[in-house]
C-alpha positions as CSV (number, residue, x, y, z in Angstrom):
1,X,22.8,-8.8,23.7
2,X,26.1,-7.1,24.2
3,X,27.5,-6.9,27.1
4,X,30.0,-4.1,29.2
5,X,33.1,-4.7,30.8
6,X,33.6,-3.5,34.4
7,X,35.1,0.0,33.2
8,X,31.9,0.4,30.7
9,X,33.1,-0.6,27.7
10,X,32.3,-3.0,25.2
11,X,34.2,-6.0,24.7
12,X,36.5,-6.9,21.7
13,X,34.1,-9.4,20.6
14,X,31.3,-7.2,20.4
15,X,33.3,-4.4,18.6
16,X,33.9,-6.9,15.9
17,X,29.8,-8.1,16.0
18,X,29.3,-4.4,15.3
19,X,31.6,-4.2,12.5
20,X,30.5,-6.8,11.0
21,X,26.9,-5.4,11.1
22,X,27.9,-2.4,9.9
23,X,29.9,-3.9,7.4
24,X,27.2,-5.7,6.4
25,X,24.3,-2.7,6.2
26,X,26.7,-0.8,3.9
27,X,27.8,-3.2,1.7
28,X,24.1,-4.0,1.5
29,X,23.4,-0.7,0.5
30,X,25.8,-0.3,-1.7
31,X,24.3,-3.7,-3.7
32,X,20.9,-1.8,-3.6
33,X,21.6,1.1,-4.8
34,X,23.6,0.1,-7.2
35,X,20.9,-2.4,-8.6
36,X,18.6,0.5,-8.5
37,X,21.0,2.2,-10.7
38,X,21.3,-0.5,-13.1
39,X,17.8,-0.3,-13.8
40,X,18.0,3.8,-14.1
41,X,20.6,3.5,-16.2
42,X,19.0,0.2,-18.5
43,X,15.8,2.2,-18.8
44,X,16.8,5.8,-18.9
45,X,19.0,7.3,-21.3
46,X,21.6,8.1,-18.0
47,X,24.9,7.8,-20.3
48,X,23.6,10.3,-23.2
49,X,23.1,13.2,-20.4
50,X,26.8,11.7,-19.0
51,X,28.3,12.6,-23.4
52,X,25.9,15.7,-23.7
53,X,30.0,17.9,-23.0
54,X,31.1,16.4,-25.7
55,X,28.5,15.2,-28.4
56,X,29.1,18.8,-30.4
57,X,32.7,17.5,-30.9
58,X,31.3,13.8,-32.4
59,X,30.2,12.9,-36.1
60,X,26.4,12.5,-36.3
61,X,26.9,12.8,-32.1
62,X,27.9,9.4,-31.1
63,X,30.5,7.4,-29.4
64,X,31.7,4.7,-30.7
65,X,32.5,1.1,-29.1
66,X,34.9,-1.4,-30.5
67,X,34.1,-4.6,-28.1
68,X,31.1,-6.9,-28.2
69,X,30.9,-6.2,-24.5
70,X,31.3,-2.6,-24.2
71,X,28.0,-1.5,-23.9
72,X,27.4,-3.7,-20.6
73,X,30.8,-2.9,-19.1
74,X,29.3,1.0,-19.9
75,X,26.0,0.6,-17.6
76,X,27.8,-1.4,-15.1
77,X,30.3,1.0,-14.2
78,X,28.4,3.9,-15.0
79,X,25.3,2.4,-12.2
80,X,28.1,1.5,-9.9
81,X,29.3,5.2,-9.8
82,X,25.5,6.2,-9.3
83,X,25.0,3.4,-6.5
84,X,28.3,4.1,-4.7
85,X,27.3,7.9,-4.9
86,X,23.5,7.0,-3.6
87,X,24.4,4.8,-0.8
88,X,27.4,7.1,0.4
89,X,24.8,8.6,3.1
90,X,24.1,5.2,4.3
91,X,27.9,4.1,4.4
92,X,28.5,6.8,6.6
93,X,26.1,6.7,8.5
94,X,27.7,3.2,9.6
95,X,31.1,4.8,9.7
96,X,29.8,7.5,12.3
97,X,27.9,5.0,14.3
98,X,30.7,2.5,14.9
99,X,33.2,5.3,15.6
100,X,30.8,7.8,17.8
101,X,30.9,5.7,21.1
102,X,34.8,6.5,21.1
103,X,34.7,10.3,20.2
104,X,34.5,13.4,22.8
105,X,31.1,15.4,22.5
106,X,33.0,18.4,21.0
107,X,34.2,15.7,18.7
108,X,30.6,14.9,17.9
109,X,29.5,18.4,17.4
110,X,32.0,18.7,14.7
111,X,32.0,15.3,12.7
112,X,28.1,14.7,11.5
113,X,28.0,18.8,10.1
114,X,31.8,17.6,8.4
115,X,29.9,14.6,6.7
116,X,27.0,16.5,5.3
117,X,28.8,19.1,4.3
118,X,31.3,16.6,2.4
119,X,28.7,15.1,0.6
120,X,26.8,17.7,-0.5
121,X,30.9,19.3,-1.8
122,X,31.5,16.2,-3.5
123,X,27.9,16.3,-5.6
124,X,28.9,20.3,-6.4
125,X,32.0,19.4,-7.3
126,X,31.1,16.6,-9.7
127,X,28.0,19.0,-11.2
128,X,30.9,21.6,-12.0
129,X,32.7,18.9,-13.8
130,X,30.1,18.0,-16.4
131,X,28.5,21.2,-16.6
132,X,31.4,23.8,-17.4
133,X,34.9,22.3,-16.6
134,X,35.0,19.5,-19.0
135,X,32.5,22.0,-22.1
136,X,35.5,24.2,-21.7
137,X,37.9,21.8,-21.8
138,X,36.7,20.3,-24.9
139,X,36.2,24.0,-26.8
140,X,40.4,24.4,-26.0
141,X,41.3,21.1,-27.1
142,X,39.2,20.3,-30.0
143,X,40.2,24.0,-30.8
144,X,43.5,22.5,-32.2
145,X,41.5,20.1,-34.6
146,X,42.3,20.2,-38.2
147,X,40.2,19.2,-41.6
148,X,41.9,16.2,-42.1
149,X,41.6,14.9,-38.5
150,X,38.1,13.1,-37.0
151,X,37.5,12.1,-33.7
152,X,36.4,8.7,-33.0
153,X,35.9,8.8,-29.2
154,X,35.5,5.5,-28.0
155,X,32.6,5.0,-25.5
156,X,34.4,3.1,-22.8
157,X,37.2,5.6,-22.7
158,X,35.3,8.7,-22.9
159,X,32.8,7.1,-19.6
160,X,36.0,6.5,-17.8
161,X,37.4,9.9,-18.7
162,X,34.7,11.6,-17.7
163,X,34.3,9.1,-14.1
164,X,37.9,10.0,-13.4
165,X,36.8,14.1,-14.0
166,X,33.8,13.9,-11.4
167,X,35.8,12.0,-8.8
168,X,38.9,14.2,-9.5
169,X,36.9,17.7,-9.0
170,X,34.6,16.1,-6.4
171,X,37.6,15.3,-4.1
172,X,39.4,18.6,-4.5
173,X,35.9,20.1,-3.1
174,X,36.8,18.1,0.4
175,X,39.6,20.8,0.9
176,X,37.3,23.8,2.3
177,X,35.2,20.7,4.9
178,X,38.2,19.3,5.8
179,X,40.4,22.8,6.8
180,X,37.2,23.5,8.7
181,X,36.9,20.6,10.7
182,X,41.0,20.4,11.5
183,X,40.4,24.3,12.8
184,X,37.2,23.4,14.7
185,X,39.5,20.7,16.3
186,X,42.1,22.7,16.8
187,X,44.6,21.4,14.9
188,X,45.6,23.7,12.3
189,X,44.7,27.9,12.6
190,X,44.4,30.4,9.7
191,X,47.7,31.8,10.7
192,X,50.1,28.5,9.9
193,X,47.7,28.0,6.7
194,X,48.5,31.4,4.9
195,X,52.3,30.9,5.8
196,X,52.4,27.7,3.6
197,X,50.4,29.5,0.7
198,X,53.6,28.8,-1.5
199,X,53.8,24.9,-0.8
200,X,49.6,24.8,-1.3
201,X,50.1,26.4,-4.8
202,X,52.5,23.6,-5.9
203,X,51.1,21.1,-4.3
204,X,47.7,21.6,-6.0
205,X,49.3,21.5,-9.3
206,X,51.5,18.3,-8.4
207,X,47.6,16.7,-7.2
208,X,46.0,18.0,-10.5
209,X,49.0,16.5,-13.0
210,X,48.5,13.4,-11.4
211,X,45.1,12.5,-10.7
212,X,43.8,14.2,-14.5
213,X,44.1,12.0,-16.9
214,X,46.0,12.4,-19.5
215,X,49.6,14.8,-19.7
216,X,47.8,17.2,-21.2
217,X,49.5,20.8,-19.0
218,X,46.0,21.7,-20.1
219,X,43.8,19.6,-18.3
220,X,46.5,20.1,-15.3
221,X,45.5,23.7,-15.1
222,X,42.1,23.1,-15.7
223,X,42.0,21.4,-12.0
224,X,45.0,23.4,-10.2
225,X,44.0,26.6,-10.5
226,X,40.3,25.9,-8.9
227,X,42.2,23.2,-6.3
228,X,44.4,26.5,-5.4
229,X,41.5,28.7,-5.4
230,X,39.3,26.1,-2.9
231,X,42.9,26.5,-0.4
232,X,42.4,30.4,-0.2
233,X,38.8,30.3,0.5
234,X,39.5,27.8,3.0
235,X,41.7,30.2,4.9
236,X,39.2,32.4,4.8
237,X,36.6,30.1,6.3
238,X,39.0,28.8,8.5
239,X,39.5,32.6,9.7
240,X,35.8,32.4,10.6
241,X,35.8,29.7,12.8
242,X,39.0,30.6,14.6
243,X,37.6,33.9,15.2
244,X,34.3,32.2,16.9
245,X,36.5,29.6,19.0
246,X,38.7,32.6,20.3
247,X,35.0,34.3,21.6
248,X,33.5,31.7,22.6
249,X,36.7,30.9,24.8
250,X,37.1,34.6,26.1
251,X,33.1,34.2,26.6
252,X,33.5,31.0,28.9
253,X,36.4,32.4,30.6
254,X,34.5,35.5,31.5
255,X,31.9,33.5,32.7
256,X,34.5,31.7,35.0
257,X,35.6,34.2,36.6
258,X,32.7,36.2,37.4
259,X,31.7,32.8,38.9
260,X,34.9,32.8,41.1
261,X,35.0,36.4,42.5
């Protein structure tokens, strides 16, 4: 049983009991899930729905693979990606409930809506991926095909292109979550956002050269001008919640001084 030091608060020792518990429950869950996922993967056909963008571009509609081993490595990583994705809620979970002892209550308020809201970007993000960025990518690209050139997309490279796609736009969906929670905390307002409009444009282009794959300027638009787009609504929102912090301030400080006279 832990114990409290005289001010309250718990011992180094037990900090590092606690991580190691929480260490252990997510890595745990990481292992399930991702065995879970194995057997999803094994059983279902997971990696055809994972080509359907790009089977119209394939002879006959299949990949290819040119090692013995490729179609393990495939599953593996493609049930990793599935497991890591399933047992995020869990891993955060642990993240929030190590950390939350240490945090303020308004901190609180702000961090588990944050999360949520994270996760559920991250899934949209990846969804917009496979279901219109990387179609559209493909009509521009293959667009340049001639007669006496046919693609022979290996497997291994295509999984791992597309991987790098869902993580890429499933990141750049953090931004509005992450504005929103540095306003809620007071650290950034709308104001000092829309004066650095110009450095957000090139930054989001610099982000999306170097996390595509590929140095393709295509596939760098393809994920800047969204990333650009996701900065402006994020003023916006960001406008929101400033606006509600500056009334609920005036509110409390009404409230104050009616109390005082």
């Amino acid at each position: 049983m832990s114990t409290k030091g005289s001010a309250g608060e718990m011992p180094f020792l037990d900090h590092l009991e606690e991580l190691r518990q929480r260490l252990f429950w997510a890595l745990g869950a990481v292992v399930v899930s991702t065995m879970i996922a194995f057997a999803l993967v094994w059983n279902y056909p997971v990696v055809d729905l994972i080509a359907v963008p790009i089977k119209p571009y394939l002879p006959e509609g299949k990949l290819i693979f040119t090692h013995p081993a490729d179609p393990i490595a495939i599953v593996l990583k493609v049930a990793f990606g599935l497991g890591l994705a399933a047992a995020s809620p869990v891993v955060v979970y642990q993240v929030w409930a190590f950390l939350s002892p240490a945090l303020h209550p308004h901190e609180k308020r702000v961090v588990m809506p944050v999360l949520a809201g994270a996760f559920l970007l991250f899934l949209t993000g990846a969804f917009l991926a496979v279901r219109f960025a990387m179609p559209a990518m493909f009509d521009v690209l293959y667009s340049f095909q001639s007669a006496s050139l046919t693609p022979m997309i290996s497997a291994r490279e295509y999984v791992g292109f597309a991987v790098t796609m869902c993580l890429a736009f499933g990141g750049t969906f953090q931004l509005p979550i992450v504005i929103l929670a540095l306003t809620a905390l007071g650290l950034v307002t709308p104001t000092t956002l829309a004066k650095f409009r110009k450095h957000a444009a090139v930054g989001s282009f610099i982000v999306a050269s170097v996390i595509t794959p590929g140095d393709l300027i295509i596939m760098t638009l393809w994920l800047g001008v969204p990333l650009y787009g996701l900065y402006e609504v994020s003023i916006v929102l960001s406008w929101i919640v400033h606006r509600a912090k500056q009334r609920r301030a005036r509110a409390a400080a009404g409230s104050i001084g009616k109390a005082v006279g």
